[in-house]
C-alpha positions in Angstrom: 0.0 0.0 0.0 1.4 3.7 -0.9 1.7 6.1 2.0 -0.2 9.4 1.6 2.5 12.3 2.0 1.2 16.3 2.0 5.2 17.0 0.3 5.5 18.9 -2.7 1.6 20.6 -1.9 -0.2 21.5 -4.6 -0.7 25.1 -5.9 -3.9 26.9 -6.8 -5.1 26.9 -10.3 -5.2 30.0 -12.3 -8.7 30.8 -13.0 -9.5 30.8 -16.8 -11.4 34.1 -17.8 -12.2 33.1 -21.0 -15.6 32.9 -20.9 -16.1 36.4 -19.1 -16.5 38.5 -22.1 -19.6 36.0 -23.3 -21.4 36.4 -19.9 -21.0 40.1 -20.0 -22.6 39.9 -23.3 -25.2 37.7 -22.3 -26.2 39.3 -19.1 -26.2 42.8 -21.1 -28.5 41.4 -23.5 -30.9 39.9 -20.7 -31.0 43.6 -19.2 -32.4 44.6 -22.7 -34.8 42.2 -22.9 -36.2 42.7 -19.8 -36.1 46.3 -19.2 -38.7 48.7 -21.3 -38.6 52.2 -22.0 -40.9 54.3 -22.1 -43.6 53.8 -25.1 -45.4 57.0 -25.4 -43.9 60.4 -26.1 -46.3 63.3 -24.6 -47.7 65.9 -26.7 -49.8 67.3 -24.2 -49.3 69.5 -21.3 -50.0 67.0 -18.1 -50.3 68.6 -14.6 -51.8 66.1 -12.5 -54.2 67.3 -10.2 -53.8 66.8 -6.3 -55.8 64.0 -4.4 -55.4 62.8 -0.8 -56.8 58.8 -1.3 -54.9 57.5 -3.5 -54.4 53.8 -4.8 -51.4 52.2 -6.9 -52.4 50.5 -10.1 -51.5 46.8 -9.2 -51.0 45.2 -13.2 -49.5 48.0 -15.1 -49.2 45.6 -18.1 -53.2 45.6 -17.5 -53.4 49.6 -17.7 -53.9 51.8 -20.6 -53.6 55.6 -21.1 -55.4 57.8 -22.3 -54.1 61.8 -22.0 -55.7 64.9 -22.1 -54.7 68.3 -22.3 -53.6 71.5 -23.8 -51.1 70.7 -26.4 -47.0 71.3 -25.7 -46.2 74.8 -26.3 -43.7 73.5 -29.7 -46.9 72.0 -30.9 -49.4 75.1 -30.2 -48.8 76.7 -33.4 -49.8 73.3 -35.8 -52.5 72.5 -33.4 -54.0 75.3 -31.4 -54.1 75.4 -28.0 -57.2 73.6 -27.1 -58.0 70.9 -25.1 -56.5 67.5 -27.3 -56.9 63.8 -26.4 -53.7 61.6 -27.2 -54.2 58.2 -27.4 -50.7 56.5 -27.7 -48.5 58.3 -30.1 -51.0 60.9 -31.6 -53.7 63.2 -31.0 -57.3 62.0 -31.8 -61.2 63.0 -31.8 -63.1 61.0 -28.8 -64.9 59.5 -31.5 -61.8 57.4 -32.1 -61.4 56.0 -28.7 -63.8 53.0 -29.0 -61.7 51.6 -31.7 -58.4 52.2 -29.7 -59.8 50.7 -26.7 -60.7 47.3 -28.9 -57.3 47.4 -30.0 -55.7 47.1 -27.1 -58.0 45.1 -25.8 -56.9 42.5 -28.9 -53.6 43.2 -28.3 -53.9 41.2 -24.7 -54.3 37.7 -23.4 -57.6 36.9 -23.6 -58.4 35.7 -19.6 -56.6 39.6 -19.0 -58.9 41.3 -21.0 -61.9 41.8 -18.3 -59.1 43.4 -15.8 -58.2 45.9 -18.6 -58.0 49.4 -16.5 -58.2 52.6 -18.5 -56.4 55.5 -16.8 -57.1 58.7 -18.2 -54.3 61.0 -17.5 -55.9 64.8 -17.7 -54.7 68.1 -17.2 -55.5 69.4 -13.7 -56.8 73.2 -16.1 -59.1 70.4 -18.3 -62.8 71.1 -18.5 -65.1 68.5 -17.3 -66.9 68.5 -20.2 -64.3 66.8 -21.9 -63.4 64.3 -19.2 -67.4 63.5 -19.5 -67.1 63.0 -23.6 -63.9 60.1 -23.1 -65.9 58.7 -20.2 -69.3 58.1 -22.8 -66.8 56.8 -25.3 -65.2 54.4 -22.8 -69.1 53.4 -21.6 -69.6 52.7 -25.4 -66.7 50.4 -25.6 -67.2 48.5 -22.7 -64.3 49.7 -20.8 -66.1 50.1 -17.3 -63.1 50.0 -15.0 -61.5 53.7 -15.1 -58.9 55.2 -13.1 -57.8 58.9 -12.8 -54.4 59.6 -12.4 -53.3 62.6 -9.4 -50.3 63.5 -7.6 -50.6 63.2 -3.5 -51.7 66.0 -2.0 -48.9 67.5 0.5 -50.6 68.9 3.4 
C-alpha cells in the first residue's frame, strides 16, 4: 500500500477568464430584454391634479392611457391650444377612442382582457366637459373600469 505524503503541496489553479466577455454579453442582453422604456412620447401638457386617497395601479401591463390636455407649447402653433386627447403616439377626436380601446384590448391575453383598466391621464386646467365626452366613449366600448391619475396631496 502507498503512504499518503502532503510534500510537494499543490498550488492553486489560475482561474480561466475566457468565458467572461460571453457572460457580460449575455447578461447585457438579458438587461435589454427585460427592461422597457418608455412607449409613449407626450404631446400634451400634463399637470396632474392633487388627491389625498390615493391607490397604486396593481398590473400595469393591464393599464392603458389615455391623455388629455392643452397641447406642448412646440406643438401650439400646428394644433392650437385647445384641449387634445392623445391616445398612444398621436392626438385623436373622442370618437376614435372605442376603436383604440378594442385594440388594445386584442392586443392582450384573452383571460386579462376583463381586468383591462383605463387611466385617463388629464390636465389638472381640463374642463369636465371633456373628461365627461372620453368617459361616454369608454361606456360605449365597454371599458367600465376607469382610473384617474393625481399626484398626492402634500398637506
Amino acid at each position: 500500500m502507498g503512504k499518503f505524503s502532503k510534500a510537494g503541496g499543490r498550488e492553486m489553479p489560475e482561474l480561466n477568464t475566457s468565458s467572461l466577455p460571453d457572460l457580460v454579453f449575455a447578461f447585457l442582453f438579458f438587461i435589454m430584454m427585460v427592461t422597457s422604456m418608455r412607449e409613449v412620447t407626450l404631446k400634451v401638457q400634463f399637470k396632474a391634479p392633487q388627491a389625498t386617497e390615493l391607490q397604486k395601479l396593481e398590473k400595469k401591463s393591464l393599464v392603458t392611457f389615455i391623455y388629455v390636455g392643452k397641447p406642448t407649447p412646440d406643438l401650439q402653433k400646428q394644433f392650437g391650444s385647445e384641449t387634445r386627447i392623445q391616445l398612444n403616439d398621436k392626438y385623436a377626436e373622442v370618437s376614435e377612442i372605442q376603436n383604440y380601446i378594442a385594440q388594445e384590448k386584442s392586443s392582450m391575453k384573452e383571460e386579462d382582457q376583463p381586468f383591462m383598466t383605463v387611466s385617463i391621464k388629464a390636465d389638472k386646467d381640463t374642463k369636465m366637459g371633456v373628461i365627461t365626452d372620453v368617459k361616454q366613449a369608454l361606456r360605449e366600448a365597454y371599458a367600465l373600469k376607469i382610473s384617474y391619475s393625481a399626484a398626492k396631496r402634500i398637506e
